[in-house]
N, C-alpha and C positions, 0 to 999 in steps of 0.2 A: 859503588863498591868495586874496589879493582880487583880483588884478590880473592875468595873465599877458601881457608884449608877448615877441614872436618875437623875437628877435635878429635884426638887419640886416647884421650885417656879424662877422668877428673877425678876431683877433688872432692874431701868434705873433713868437715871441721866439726867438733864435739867440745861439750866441755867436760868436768867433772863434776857427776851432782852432790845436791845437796845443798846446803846453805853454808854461804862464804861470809865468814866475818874478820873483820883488820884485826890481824895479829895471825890470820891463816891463811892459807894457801891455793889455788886449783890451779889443776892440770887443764891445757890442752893440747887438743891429738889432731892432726892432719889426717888424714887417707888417702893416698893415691892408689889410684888405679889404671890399667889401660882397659876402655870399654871391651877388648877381647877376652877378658877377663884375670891377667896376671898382673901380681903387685908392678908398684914404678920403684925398684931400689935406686938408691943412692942419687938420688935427684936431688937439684938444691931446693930449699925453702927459706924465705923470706919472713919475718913475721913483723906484723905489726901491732902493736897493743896500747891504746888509749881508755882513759878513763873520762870518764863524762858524768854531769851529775844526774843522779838519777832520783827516781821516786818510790815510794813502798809506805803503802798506808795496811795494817794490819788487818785482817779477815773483819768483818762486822762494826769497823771502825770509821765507815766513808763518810760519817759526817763532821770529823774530825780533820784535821791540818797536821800533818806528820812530817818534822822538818824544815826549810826554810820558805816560807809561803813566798810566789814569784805571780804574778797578776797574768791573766791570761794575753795581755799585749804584748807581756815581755817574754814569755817563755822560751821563743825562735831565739833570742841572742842569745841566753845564759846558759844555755846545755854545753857549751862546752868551751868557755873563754877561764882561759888561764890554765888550761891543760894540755898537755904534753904527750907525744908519742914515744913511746918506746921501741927499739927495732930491735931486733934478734936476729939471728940463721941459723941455718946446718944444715941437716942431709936426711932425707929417710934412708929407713932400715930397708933390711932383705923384704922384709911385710910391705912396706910403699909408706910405714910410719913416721911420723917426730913425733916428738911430744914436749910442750916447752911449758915449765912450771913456774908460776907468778905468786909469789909472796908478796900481801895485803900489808904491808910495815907501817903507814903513816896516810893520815890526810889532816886537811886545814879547809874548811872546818869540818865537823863531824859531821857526812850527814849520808843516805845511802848514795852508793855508786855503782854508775854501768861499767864493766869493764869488758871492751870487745878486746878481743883477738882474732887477727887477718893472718890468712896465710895467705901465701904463693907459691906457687910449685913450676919448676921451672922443666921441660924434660930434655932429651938431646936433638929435637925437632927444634929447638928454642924457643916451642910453643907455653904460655904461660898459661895457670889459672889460679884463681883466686878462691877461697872461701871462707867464711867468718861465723864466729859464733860469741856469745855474750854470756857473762854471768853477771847477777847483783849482789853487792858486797853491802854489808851491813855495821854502822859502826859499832853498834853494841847488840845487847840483847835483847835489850826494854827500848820502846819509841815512847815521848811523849808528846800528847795530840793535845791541841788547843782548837776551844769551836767559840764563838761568837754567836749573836745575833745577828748582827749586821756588820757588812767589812769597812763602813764611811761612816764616822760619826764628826758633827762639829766640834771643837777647839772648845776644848772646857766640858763636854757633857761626858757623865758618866757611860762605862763599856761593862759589861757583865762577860767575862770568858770564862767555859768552863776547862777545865783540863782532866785526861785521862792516861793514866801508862799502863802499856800493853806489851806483852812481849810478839816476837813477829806470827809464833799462830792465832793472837787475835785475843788469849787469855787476859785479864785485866788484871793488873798487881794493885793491890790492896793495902793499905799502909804503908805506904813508901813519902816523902815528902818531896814536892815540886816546890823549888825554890824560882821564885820572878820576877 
């Protein structure tokens, strides 16, 4: 280490709660601060926002597949090929705030999503930092879960799968048709 400076001030990232579904919105907020305790105004910020795919199996559902089922060898590649980052900037407020707001428009295919958001805060020391926080977006309101017996059967022999639709607190919808 050549160098050591103290840190003067940090960061922290929030989301907006609640449950996020495509076609809606969340905020998030930065904070800066200087550890002496007054806001950081007008400092730049950086953001960065990716989506990756994500997982969400319904309350009292875990024996069930919600989604597109990925084998436990492959999981490390597929979390996040063929996504894209988003960049942003500006400036916090007199407070040491941003707040940068993300509208859920579209995905291919439907299925749930992590969406992180990175900030960076930059101050007039040129000292940076960074922090992040995540929400899960949801593509509908009902998931439908598929369970098996067994995940390997041979070429030709019968599979029995049951299926259940749930909405995301775990309630089971009743009468609805699963088409397959």
């Amino acid at each position: 280490i050549e160098e050591f400076r103290r840190p003067e001030f940090e960061v922290k990232t929030t989301a907006s709660e609640g449950t996020h579904f495509l076609g809606s919105s969340a905020v998030f907020t930065v904070k800066a601060k200087y550890f002496a305790g007054g806001p950081l105004p007008d400092a730049p910020v950086t953001w960065a926002v990716r989506a990756s795919n994500g997982h969400f199996t319904p309350p009292n559902h875990g024996a069930f597949n919600f989604g597109s089922w990925t084998s436990w060898w492959g999981r490390s590649h597929s979390r996040t090929r063929g996504r894209s980052t988003q960049r942003h900037s500006g400036k916090t407020n007199v407070l040491g705030l941003h707040r940068l707001k993300t509208h859920f428009k579209k995905m291919n295919p439907p299925r749930a999503m992590s969406i992180r958001a990175e900030a960076t805060v930059l101050d007039v020391n040129r000292q940076r930092w960074t922090s992040a926080s995540s929400v899960l977006m949801h593509p509908a309101r009902y998931y439908v879960g598929l369970k098996a017996e067994r995940s390997f059967v041979g070429r030709g022999e019968p599979m029995e799968i049951d299926a259940v639709i749930a909405d995301i607190d775990g309630k089971r919808i009743v009468g609805s048709a699963i088409k397959m």
